[in-house]
MIVO-133035 format. One line per field, with one value per residue (C-alpha): residue number from 1; residue in one letter; y, z, x. Coordinates in nm, 4 decimals. Example, Ala and Ser with C-alpha at 12.3 -4.5 7.8 and 13.67 -1.06 7.14 Angstrom:
num	[1	2]
residu	[A	S]
y	[-0.4500	-0.1060]
z	[0.7800	0.7140]
x	[1.2300	1.3670]
This chain:
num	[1	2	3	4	5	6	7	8	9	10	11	12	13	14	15	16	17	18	19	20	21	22	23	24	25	26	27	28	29	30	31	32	33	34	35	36	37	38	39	40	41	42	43	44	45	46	47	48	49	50	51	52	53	54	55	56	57	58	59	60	61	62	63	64	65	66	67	68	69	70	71	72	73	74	75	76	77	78	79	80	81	82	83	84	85	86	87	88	89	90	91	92	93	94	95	96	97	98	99	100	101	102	103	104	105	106	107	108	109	110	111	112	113	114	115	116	117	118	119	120	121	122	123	124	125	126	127	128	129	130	131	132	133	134	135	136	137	138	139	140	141	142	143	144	145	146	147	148	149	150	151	152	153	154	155	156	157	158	159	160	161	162	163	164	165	166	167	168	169	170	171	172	173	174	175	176	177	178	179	180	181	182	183	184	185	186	187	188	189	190	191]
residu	[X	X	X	X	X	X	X	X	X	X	X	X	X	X	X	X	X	X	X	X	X	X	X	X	X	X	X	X	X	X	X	X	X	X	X	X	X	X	X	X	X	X	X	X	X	X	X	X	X	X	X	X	X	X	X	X	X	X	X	X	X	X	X	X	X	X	X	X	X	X	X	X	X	X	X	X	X	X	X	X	X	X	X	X	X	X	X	X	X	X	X	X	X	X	X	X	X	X	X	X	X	X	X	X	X	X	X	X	X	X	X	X	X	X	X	X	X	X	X	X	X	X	X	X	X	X	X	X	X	X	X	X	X	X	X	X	X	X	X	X	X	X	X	X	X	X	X	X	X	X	X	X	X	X	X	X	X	X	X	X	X	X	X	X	X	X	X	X	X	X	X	X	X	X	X	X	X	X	X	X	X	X	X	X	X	X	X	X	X	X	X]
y	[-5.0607	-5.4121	-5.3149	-5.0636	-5.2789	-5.5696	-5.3111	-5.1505	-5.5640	-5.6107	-5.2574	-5.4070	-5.7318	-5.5386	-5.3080	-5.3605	-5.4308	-5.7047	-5.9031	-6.2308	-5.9868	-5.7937	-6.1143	-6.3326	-5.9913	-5.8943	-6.0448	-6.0737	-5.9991	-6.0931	-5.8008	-5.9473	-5.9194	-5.5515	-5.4527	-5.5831	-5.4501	-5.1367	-5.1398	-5.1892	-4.9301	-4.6570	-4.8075	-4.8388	-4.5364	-4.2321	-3.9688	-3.7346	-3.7067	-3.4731	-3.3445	-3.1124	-2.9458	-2.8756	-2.5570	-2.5775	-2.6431	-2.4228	-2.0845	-1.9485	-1.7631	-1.4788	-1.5621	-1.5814	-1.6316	-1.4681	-1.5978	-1.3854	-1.5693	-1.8887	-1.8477	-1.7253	-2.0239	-2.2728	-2.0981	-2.0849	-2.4476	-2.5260	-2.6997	-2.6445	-2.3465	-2.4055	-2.4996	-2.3068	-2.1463	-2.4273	-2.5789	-2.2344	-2.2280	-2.6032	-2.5380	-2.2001	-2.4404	-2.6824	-2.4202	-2.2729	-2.5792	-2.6634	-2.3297	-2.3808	-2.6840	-2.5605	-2.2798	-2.4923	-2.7530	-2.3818	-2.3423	-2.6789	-2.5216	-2.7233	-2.5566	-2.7877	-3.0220	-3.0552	-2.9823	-3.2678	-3.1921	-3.4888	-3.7996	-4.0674	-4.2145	-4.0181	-4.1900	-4.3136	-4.7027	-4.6448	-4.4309	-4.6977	-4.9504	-4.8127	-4.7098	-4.9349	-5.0234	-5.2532	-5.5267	-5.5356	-5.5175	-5.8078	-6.0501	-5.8548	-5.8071	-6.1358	-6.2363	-5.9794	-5.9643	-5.7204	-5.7908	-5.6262	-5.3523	-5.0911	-5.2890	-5.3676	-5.5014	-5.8140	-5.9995	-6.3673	-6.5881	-6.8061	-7.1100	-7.0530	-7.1524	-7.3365	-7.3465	-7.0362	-7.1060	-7.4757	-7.7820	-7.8030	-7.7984	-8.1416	-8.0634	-8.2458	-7.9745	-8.2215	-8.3141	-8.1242	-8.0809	-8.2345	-8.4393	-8.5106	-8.6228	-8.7577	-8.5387	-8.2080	-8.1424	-8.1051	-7.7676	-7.7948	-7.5304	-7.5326	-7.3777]
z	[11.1798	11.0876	11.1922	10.9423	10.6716	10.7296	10.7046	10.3460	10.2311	10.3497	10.1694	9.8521	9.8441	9.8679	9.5880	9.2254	8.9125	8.7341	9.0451	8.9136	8.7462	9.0797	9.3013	9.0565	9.0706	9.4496	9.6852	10.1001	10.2586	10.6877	10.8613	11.0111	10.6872	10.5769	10.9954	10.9665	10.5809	10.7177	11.0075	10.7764	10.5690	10.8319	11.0032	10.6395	10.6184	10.8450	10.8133	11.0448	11.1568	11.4036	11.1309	11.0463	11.3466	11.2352	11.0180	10.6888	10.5752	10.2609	10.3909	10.6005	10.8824	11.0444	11.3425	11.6504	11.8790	11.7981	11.8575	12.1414	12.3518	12.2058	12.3907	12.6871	12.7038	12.6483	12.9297	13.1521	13.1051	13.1674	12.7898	12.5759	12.3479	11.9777	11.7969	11.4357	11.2559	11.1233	11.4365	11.5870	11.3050	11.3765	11.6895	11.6191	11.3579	11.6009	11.8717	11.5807	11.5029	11.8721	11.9423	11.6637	11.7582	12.1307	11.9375	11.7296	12.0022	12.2230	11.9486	12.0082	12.1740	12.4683	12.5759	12.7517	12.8663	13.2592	13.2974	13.4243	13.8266	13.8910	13.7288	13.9664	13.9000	14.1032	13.9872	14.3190	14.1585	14.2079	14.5913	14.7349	14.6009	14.7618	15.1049	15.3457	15.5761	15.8758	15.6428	15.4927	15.8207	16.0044	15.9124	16.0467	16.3523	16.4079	16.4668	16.7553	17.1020	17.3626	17.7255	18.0556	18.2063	17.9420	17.6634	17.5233	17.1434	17.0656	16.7568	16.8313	16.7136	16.3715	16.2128	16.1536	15.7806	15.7466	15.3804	15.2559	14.8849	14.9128	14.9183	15.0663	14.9251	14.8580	14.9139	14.5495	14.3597	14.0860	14.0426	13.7586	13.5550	13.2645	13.2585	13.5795	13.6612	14.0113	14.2554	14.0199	13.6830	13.3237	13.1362	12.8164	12.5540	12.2268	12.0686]
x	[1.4713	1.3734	1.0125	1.0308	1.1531	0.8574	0.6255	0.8203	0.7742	0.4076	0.3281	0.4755	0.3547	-0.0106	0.0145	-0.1975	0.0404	0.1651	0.2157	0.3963	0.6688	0.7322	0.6896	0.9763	1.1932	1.1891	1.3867	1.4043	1.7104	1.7365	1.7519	2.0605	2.2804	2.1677	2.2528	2.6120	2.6184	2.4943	2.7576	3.0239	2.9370	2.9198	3.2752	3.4706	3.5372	3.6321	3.4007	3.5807	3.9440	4.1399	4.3376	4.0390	4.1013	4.4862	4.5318	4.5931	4.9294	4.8757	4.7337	4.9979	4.8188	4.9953	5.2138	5.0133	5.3532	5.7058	6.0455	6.0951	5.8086	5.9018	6.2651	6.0956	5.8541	6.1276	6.3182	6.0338	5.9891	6.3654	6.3777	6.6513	6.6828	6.6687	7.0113	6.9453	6.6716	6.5292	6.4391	6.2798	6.1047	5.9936	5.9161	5.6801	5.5207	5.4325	5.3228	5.1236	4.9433	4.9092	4.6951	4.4823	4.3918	4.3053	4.1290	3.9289	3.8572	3.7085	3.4701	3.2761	2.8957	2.8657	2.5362	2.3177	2.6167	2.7245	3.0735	3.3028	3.3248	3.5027	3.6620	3.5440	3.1670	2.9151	2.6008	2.3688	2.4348	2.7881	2.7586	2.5872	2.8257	3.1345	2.9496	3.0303	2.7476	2.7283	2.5988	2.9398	3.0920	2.9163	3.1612	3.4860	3.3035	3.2310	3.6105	3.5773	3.4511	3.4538	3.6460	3.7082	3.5658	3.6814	3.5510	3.8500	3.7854	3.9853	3.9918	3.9311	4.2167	4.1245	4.2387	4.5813	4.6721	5.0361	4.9883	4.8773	5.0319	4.8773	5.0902	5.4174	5.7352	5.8751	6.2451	6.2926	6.4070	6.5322	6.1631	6.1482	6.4367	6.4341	6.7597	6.9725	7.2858	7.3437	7.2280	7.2814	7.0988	7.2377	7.1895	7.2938	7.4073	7.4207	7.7353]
């Protein structure tokens, strides 16, 4: 893009014409303040929202679910049934706009794209990461040897680490309170 703009300002600066007019008048932006100008122009405003994909509240279309299956769903589902008519009719509402939206989101043409066969990343970068090979192993087997005549594996004793959260404890637990009073400290609470 900012190739394309040096080239737009070197094509200009070339042209015939009253030259001192056009050279006084034009003016060089960086291509760093039209990107971000241009960035904030495309991200100020959405241009597309999932509410497009809801029908619309206006046209009424005809009832694609009666109340009959609506009670039989809900008691399917072990939910409660509804209390009055206005919330059945909430609920087919909802149901209503719910299939639509599954409808709508049916009619995106995914021809050409791979279907999802699983979740987890299956690229070769990411296989060969979570192999485990013997390179990754040497240092496990290391703290092993074999012994005896059936090749019993034993893991050779390490150094054995007294402190594994770091320093020891003191036993001054009065080190840190902020106010003391012989051996016990002061909390104090303001009424």
């Amino acid at each position: 893009m900012a190739s394309l703009r040096t080239a737009a300002r070197l094509s200009k600066s070339l042209r015939p014409g009253p030259s001192r007019l056009n050279a006084v008048s034009s003016r060089f932006y960086s291509s760093e303040k039209s990107d971000s100008a241009d960035i904030e122009f495309i991200l100020g405003a959405p241009n597309w929202s999932v509410r497009s994909l809801l029908p619309n509240p206006a046209s009424k279309p005809p009832p694609s679910i009666t109340p009959k299956q609506l009670h039989h769903l809900l008691r399917i589902s072990a939910l409660p049934q509804p209390v009055n008519q206005e919330e059945e009719q909430s609920m087919l509402d909802t149901l209503e706009s719910q299939i639509h939206f599954v409808k709508e989101i049916q009619l995106v043409d995914t021809t050409g794209v791979a279907p999802l066969a699983r979740i987890r990343d299956e690229s070769p970068a990411a296989i060969e990461e979570e192999t485990i090979g013997i390179e990754k192993l040497t240092e496990a087997l290391s703290k092993e040897k074999v012994s005896g005549r059936r090749g019993k594996i034993q893991r050779i004793p390490g150094e054995k680490n007294d402190r594994p959260d770091g320093t020891a404890w003191d036993g001054n637990a009065l080190g840190s309170a902020t106010k003391t009073k012989g051996k016990y400290f002061v909390v104090e609470i303001d009424n």
